[in-house]
N, C-alpha and C positions, 0 to 999 in steps of 0.2 A: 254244018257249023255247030261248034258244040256251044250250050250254055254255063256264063258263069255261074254259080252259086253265089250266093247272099254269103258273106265275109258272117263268122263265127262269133255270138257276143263272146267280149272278155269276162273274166270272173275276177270279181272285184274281191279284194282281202283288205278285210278291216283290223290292222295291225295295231295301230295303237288304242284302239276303244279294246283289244283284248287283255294287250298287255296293262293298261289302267286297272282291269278287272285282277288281273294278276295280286297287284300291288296292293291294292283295295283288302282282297281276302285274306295277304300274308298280315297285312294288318290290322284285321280284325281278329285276327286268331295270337297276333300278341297281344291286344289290348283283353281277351276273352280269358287268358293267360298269367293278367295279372303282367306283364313283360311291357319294357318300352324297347325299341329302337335304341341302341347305344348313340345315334346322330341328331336325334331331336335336342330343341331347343330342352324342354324342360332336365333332361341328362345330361346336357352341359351346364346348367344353372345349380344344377346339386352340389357338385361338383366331387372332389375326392372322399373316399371314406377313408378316416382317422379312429383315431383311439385317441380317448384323453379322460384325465382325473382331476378335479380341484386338489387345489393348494389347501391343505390344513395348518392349522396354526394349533400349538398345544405347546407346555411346558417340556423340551429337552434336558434330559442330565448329558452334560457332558463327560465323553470319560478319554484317558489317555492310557494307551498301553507302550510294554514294553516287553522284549522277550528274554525270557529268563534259562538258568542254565541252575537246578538243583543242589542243593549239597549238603554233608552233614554238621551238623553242629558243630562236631568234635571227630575228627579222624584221624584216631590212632594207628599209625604204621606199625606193626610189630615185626621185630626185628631179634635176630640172635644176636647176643653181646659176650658170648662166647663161643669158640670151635668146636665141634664135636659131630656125632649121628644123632640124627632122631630117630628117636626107638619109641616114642606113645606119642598121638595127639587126641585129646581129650573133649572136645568139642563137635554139633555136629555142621555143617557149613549152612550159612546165610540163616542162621539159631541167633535167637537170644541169648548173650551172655552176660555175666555179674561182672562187676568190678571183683577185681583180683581170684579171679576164677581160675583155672589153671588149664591153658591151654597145649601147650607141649614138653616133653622132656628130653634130654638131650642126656646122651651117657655119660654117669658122673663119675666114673672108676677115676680115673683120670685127676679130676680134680678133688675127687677124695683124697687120695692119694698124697696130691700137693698138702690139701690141706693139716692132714695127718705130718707129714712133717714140719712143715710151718708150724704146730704143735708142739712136736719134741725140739723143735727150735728154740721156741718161746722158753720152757722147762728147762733145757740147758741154761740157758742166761739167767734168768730169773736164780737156779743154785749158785751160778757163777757170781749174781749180782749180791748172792745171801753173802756167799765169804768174803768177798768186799767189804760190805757194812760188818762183818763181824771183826777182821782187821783192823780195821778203822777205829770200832770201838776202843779195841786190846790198846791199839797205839794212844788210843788217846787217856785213858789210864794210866799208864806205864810214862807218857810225858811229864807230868809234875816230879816225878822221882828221877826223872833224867837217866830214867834203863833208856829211850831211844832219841832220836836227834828229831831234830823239828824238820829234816829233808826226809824221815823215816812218813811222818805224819803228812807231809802234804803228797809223799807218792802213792799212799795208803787214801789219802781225799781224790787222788785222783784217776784211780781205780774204781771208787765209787762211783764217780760220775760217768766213767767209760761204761761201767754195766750197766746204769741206768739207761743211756742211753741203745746200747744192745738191745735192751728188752724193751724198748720203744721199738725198736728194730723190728724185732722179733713180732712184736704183736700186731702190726702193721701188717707184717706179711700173713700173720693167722686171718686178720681181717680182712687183706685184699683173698687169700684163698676162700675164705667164707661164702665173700660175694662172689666170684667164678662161683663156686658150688652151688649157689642158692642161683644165679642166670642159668642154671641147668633146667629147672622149671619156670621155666615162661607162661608168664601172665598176663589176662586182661589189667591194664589199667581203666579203664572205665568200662560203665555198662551201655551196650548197646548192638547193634546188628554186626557178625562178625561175617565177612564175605569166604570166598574160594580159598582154600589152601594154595600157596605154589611150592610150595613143599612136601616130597613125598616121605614117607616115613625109610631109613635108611639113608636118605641124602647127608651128605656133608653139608653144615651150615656153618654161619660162623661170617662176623666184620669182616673178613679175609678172606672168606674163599668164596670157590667158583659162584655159590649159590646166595651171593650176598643181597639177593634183593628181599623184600618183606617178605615174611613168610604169609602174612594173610593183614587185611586191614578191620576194624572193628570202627563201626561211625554211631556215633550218636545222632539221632532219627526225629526224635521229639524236642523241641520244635526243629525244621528243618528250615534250611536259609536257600532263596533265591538272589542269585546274585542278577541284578540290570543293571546297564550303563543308560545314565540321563544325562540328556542336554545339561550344560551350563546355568542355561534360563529357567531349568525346571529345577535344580537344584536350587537355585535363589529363591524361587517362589516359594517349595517346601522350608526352606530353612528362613523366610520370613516369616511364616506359620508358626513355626515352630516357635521363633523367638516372639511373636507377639500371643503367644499362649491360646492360640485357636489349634494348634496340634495338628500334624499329616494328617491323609485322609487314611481311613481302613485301605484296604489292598485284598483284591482277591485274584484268585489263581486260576485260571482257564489252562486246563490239561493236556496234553495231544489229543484226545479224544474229542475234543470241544465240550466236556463234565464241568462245571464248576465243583474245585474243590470246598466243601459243604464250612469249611473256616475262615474267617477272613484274617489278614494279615497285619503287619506294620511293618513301617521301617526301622533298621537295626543298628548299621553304623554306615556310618560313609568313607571311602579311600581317602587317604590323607592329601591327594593332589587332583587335580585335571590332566587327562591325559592333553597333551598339547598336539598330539597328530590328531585325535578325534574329537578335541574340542567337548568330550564326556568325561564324567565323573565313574568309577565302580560303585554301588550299593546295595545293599547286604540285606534281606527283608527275611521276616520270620514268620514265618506259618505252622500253626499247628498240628503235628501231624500224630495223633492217636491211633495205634495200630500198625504204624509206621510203613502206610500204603506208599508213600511215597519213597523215591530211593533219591542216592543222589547220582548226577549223569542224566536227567529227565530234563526235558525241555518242556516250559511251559510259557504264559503270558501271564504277565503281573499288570493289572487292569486300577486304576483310583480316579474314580469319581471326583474331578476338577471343580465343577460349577455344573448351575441350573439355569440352562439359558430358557429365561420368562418369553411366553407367546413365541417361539419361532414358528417359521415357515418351512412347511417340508412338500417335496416331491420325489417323487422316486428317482434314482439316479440311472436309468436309463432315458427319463426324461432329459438330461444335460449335455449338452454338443461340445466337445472341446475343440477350437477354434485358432489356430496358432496364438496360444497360450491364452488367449480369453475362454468365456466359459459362455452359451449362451441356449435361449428356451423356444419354443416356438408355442406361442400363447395363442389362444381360441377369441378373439373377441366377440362380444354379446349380438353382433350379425354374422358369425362364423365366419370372419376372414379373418387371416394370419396375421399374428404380431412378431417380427422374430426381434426378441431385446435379450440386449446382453443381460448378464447377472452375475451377481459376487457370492461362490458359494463358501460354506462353511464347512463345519464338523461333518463327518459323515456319520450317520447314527442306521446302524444296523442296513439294509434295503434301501437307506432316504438318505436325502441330500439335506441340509438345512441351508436353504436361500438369505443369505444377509441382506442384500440389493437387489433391485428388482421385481419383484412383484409382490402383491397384494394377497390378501385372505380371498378364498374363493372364486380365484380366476382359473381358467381350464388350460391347461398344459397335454400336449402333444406325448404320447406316450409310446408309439404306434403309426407308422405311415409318414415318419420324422423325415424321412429323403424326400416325400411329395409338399413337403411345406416351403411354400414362395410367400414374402410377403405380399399382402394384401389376396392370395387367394383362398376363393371361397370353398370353403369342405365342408362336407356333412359329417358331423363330430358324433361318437358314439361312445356309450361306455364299454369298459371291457366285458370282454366273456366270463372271465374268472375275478369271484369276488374279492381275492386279492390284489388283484390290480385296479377292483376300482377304488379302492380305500387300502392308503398307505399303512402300512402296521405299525404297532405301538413300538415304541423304541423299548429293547432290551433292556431291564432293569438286573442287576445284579442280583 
């Protein structure tokens, strides 16, 4: 008979006192760490980290632009007013030139030539017109004594009058040959910047032919005109100014480069009508331009200082949500839970929004983390990283 053996004790495994121990050490090595648990109560009490800046209040200039299109003063076309070759131009391109300076000549054989006989034209009539009045004379002598008839004497007066008028003739044509001759040397009419030639030397020129376009344009530079189109209502406002003797505002020039030009401007004239498809006026502004940096063909902005809107409210305009068609903020209240209120914003001045409606001096606005804002929830609100974002910049002064 064989004997049983004694049944084997079990080994006991103590699972959950190890894995407490577990839990225990993971969390003492975050709290050792400086770290919470992303699921603790006090991590969910924080709640989201934002970005936000107070609202400043400070005196804004308001200003209004508009974009402008250069030009010169004065643009003279030059043009041949007679046919011929250029054979000299005397200028050198995009140069300063004088008034009545002499920029090209055209071959005068030709119209010498006219003029030379239109000359001996003149000279024939004028001896033709002497024997006439000397006739005239003889007959009118020789009538008291009745040697000639009184038909002798008025055909004798009326030869007179035929050469006089010949030699009107005649001199008219010296005079119009004159001018052809003297259009052979083409000149500046005013002084100022003369551009590209489109005319080469040898070309036929001339009203008529093939090459009738300018041969080069010369523009007057100082002062130079921007031309803007303004609303209807801006035009009213300027020309009540006007008329109640407070005068437009200066005008300054912002370049393509974004330079302010170092002069400021005025306004010059205004087009005689409204355009009625655009509801705008054309206007004509005058800027100084010494050195004649400017050309015309440049696009720039023509900027006037409107009004000084006293104490406004600014925020950055990233701070602003546009909202089918409203505009609204998501504000920090004094226990850091969300306020999200509409608002009515204004002028936009450089980076910032100027708040009309809506908040207060020195309330904190959301700048930063704007998707995680629910009203009424609580975040942990911080300043920015970069000192410009935690303070609004000063508006652009001209």
């Amino acid at each position: 008979m064989i004997a049983q053996l004694p049944p084997r004790p079990r080994r006991q495994v103590f699972r959950r006192p190890l894995a407490g121990l577990v839990l225990n050490l993971w969390l003492a090595g975050l709290a050792g760490c400086g770290g919470q648990p992303p699921d603790t109560p006090a991590a969910a009490a924080a709640g989201p980290i934002v970005e936000v800046v107070e609202v400043t209040q400070r005196d804004v200039p308001v200003y209004q632009e508009w974009v402008g299109t250069l030009d010169g003063m004065v643009n003279a076309q030059i043009r041949a007013q007679v046919t011929g070759y250029l054979i000299r131009r005397h200028f050198e391109e995009g140069q300063l030139v004088k008034q009545d300076q002499l920029l090209y000549e055209i071959d005068p054989r030709t119209f010498q030539a006219t003029l030379d006989g239109a000359l001996s034209t003149l000279a024939r009539e004028e001896a033709l017109l002497k024997t006439a009045r000397l006739d005239y004379e003889r007959i009118q002598r020789l009538l008291p004594e009745r040697a000639v008839s009184v038909r002798d004497r008025d055909n004798a007066l009326g030869r007179v009058a035929s050469g006089e008028a010949q030699v009107m003739t005649a001199r008219a044509a010296v005079h119009s040959a004159q001018l052809d001759l003297s259009f052979t040397r083409i000149r500046s009419p005013i002084t100022g910047i003369i551009g590209l030639s489109q005319a080469q030397i040898g070309d036929l020129v001339g009203p008529n032919s093939a090459n009738s376009n300018a041969l080069t344009t010369v523009s007057q530079l100082d002062p130079i005109r921007a031309y803007i189109s303004i609303s209807e209502q801006d035009y009213m406002r300027f020309a009540t100014k006007a008329d109640a003797s407070e005068g437009p505002p200066d005008l300054d020039l912002i370049l393509a480069n974004g330079e302010h030009h170092p002069r400021t401007g005025r306004f010059y004239v205004a087009d005689r009508q409204v355009d009625p498809t655009t509801g705008t006026i054309k206007v004509a502004t005058l800027f100084p331009n010494p050195g004649n940096i400017l050309r015309p063909g440049q696009f720039a902005r023509v900027r006037a200082q409107l009004r000084t809107k006293r104490g406004a409210l600014l925020v950055p305009q990233r701070a602003v949500t546009e909202l089918q068609g409203g505009y609204q903020l998501a504000v920090v209240r004094p226990d850091d839970t969300i306020d999200i209120r509409a608002v009515r914003p204004g002028e936009r001045v450089a980076s910032l929004w100027v708040i009309d409606e809506g908040l207060k001096p020195g309330e904190r606005v959301i700048i930063e983390g704007i998707q995680k804002a629910r009203p009424g929830l609580k975040v942990t609100p911080r300043r920015p990283a970069s000192a410009d974002d935690a303070q609004p910049a000063t508006p652009v002064h001209p």
